[in-house]
C-alpha positions in Angstrom: -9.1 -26.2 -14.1 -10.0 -22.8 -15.8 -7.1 -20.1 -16.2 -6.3 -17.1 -18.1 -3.3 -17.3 -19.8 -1.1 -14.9 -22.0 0.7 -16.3 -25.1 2.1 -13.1 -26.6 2.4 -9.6 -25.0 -0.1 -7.1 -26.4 -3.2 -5.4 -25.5 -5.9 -7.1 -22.8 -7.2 -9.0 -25.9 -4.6 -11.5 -25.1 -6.0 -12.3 -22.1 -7.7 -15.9 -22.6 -9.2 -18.3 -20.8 -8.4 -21.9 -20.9 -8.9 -25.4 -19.5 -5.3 -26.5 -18.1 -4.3 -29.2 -15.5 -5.0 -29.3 -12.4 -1.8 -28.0 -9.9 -0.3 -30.8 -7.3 1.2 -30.0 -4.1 4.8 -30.6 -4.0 6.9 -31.8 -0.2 6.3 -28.1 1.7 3.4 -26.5 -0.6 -0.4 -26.6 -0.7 -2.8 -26.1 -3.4 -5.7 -23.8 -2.8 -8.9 -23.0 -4.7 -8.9 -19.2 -5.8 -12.0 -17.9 -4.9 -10.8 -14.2 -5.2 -7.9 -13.4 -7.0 -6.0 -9.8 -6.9 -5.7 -7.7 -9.9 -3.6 -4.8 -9.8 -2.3 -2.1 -12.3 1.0 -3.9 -13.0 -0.5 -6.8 -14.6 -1.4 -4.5 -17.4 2.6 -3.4 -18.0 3.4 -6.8 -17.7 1.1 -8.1 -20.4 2.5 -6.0 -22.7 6.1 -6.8 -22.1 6.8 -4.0 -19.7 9.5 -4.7 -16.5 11.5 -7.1 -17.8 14.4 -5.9 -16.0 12.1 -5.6 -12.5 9.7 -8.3 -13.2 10.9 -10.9 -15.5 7.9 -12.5 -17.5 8.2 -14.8 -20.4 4.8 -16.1 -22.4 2.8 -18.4 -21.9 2.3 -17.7 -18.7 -0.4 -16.8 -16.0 -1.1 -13.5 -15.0 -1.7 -12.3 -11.1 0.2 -12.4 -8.2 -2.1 -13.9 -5.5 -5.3 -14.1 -4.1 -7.3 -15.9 -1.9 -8.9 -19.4 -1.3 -9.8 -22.6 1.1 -6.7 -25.3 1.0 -7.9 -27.9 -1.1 -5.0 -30.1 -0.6 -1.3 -29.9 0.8 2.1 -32.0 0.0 4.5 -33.8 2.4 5.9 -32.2 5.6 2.7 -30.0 6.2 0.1 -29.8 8.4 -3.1 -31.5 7.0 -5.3 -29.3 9.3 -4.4 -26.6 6.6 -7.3 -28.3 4.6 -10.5 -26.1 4.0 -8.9 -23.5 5.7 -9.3 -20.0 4.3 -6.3 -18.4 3.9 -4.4 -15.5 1.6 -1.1 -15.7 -0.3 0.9 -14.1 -3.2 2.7 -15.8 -5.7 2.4 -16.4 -9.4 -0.6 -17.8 -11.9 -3.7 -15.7 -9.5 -6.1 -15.9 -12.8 -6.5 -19.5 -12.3 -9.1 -21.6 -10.2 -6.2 -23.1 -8.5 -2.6 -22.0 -6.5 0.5 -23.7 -5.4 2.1 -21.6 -2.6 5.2 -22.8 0.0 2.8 -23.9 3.0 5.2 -21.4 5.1 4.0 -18.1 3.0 0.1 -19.1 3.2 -1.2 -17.0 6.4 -5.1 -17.7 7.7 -7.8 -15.2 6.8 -9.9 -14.1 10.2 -13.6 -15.5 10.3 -14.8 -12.1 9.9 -13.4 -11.5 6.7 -14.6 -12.7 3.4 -12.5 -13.7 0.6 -13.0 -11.0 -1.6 -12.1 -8.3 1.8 -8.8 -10.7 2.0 -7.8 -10.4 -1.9 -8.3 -6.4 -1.5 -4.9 -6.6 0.9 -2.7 -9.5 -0.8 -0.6 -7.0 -2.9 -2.0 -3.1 -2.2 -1.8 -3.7 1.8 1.4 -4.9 1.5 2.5 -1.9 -0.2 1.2 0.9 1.7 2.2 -1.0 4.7 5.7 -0.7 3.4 5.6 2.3 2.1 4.5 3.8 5.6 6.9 1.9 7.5 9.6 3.8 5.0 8.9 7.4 6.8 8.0 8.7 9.6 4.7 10.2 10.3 3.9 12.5 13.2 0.7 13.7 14.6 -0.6 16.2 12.4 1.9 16.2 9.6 0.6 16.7 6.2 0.8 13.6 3.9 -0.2 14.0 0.2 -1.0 10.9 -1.6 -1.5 11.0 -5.0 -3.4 8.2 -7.2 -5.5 8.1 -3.6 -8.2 6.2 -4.7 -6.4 3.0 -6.3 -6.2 0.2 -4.7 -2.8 1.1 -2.4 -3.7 4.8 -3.0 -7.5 4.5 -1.0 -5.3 2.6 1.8 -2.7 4.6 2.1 -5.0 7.4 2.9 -6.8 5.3 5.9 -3.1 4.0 7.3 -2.0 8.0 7.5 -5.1 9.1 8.7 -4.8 6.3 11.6 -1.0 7.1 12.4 -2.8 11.2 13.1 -1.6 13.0 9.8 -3.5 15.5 7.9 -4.2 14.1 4.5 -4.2 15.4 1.0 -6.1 13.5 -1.7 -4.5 13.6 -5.2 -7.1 12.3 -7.9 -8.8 13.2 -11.3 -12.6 13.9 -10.9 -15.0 14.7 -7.8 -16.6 11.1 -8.0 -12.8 9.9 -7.0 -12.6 13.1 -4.6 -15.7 12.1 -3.0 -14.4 8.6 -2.6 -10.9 10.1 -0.7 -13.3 12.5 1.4 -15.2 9.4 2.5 -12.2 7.9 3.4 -10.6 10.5 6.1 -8.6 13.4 4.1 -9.0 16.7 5.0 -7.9 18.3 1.3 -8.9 17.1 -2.2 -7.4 18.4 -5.5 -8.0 17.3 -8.7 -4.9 17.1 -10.5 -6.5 17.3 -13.9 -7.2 20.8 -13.0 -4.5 23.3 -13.9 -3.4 25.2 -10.5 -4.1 22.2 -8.6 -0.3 22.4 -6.7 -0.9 25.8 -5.2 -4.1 24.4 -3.6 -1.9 22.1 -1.9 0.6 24.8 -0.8 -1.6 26.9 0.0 -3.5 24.5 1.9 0.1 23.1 3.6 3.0 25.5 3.6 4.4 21.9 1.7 4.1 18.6 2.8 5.9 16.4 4.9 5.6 13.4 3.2 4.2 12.5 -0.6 3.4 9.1 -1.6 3.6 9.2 -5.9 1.4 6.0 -7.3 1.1 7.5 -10.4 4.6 8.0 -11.6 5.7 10.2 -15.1 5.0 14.0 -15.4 2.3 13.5 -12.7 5.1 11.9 -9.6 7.2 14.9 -10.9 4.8 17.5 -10.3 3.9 15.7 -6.8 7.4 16.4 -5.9 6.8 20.0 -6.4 4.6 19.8 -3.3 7.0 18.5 -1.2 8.3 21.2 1.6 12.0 21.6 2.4 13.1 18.0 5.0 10.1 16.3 3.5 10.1 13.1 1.6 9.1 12.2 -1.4 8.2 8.3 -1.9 7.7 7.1 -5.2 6.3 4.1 -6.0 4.1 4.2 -9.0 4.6 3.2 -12.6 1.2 4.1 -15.0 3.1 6.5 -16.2 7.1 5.0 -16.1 8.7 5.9 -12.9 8.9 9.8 -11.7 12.3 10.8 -13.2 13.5 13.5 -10.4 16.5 14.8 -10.7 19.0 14.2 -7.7 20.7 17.7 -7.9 17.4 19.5 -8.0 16.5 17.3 -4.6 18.9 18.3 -3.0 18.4 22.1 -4.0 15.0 21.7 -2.4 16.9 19.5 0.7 13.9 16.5 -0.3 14.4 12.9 0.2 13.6 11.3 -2.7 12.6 7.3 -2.1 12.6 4.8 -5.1 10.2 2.2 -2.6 10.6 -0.4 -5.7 14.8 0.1 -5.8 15.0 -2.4 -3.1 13.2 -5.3 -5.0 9.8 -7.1 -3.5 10.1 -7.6 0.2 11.8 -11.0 1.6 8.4 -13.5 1.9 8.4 -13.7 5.5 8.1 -10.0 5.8 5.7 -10.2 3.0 3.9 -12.8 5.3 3.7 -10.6 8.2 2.5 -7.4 6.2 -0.3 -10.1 5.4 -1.2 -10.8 8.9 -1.2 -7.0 9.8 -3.1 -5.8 7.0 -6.0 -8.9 7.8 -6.3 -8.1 11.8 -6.5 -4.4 10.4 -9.6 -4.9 8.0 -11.0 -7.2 10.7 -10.9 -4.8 13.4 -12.3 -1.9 10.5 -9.5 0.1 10.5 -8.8 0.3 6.9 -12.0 -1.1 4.7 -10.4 -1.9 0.7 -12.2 -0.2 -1.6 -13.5 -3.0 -3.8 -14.5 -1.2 -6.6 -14.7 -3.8 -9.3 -15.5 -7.8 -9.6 -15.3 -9.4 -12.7 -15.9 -13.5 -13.1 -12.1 -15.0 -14.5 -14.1 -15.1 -18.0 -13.8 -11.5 -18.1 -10.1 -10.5 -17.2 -9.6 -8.5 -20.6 -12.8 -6.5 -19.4 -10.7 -6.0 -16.0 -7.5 -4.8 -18.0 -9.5 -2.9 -20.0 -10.9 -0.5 -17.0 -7.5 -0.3 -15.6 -6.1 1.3 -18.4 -8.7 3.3 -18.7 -8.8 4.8 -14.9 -12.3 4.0 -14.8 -12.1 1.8 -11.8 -12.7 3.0 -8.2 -10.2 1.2 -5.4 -9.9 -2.8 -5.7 -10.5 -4.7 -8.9 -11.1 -8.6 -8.5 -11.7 -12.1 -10.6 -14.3 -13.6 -8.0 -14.6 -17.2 -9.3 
């Protein structure tokens, strides 16, 4: 089978394709043949050695963390009817043609959905899905989320807009602010734009909740926004992580919420974030933002827009 594999940490040119072996089920696991395979924004800080401490990764290896696929094969002690069947997972090596998952963290993919739709949610509905079930939304509160068109960012806008907030789009660029617009929020700011936090007080009086996927100077000028009881959830890392300091937090009397302090979520919960992020696609009521494909061939071109914040929502190998 093809896969892309990293030898050394660097830059995306160390992203490479090769022919490897192909994967075997082992008693409790199935293979499945990636047809859509996740790429997210930590896959760049990985490949060059970032998160050892969080994400331990030691070349060769194969980046990704999931993706999605038809069973092509499964080991002893599961159900051969899992054969052919489309279905989602996370786990390590996505830029390959195949997967080995545990057959018990594999869930099904609705009919409706394709595979690409189903990839879109493997790691970024997981996250806002946890990140929302972290505060506690009421109707009309306002909820700024910065980084809002990313791949978590674009959801995180549709899941607060469903549970009746008011929504603040953080984002550099009207093309991006168009996207957030399209997408349910009632307030765009660019926040390449100098002034851009007293639109949002202005607009707010402060918010009541502030999801930071950007992290650095950026997270700590989020914060800013954040009115007295509010919250202030963290969970982005282009940047490093927002450095906020606890006595000024308190000052302010803001919650502030490290949402990657607790580690990755236990895999059954991760398996039933799955489910709920599918049946809400399938029933429309969050759409990923696909905003880039690439064929497996061209993951350093995939890395390369990443880094570059070129990339609108979801980027994708489709193979």
């Amino acid at each position: 089978m093809r896969a892309v594999r990293v030898h050394e940490f660097g830059g995306p040119e160390v992203l490479v394709e090769e022919e490897v072996p192909d994967l075997t089920a082992g008693p409790g696991e199935v293979v499945v043949g990636v047809e859509a395979a996740d790429v997210i924004f930590l896959d760049t800080l990985l490949r060059k050695g970032w998160g050892g401490e969080y994400f331990p990764t030691h070349p060769p290896y194969v980046p990704g963390g999931g993706g999605a696929g038809r069973v092509l094969s499964v080991g002893a002690g599961v159900d051969p009817a899992w054969v052919g069947r489309h279905v989602i997972a996370r786990g390590s090596g996505g830029y390959a043609e195949q997967m080995v998952f545990p057959a018990d963290e594999i869930v099904a993919v609705p009919e409706s959905l394709g595979a690409p739709e189903a990839a879109a949610v493997v790691h970024d509905g997981v996250t806002a899905l946890t990140l929302l079930r972290r505060v506690e939304i009421t109707e009309n509160d306002w909820v700024l989320v910065a980084a809002a068109t990313g791949g978590a960012g674009s959801l995180l806008v549709q899941l607060a807009r469903d549970a009746g907030a008011l929504v603040v789009a953080a984002a550099r660029g009207e093309r991006k602010l168009a996207l957030a617009r399209e997408l349910g929020a009632q307030v765009t700011v660019d926040y390449s734009l100098d002034g851009w936090q007293d639109r949002v007080l202005d607009a707010t009086d402060g918010v009541a909740v502030a999801f930071d996927g950007a992290g650095g100077p950026l997270g700590r000028a989020v914060f800013e926004t954040v009115r007295a009881g509010g919250r202030f959830v963290t969970y982005g890392t282009s940047d490093g992580f927002a450095d906020i300091d606890p006595e000024l937090a308190k000052q302010r009397e803001v919650h502030v919420d490290n949402a990657l302090a607790d580690g990755p979520p236990a895999p059954a919960v991760v398996r039933e974030l799955l489910a709920e992020a599918l049946a809400l696609t399938a029933a429309g009521r969050i759409r990923p933002v696909i905003g880039a494909t690439y064929p497996l061939a061209q993951a350093e071109k995939a890395h390369r827009s990443l880094e570059e914040r070129t990339t609108l929502g979801k980027s994708l190998l489709l193979l």
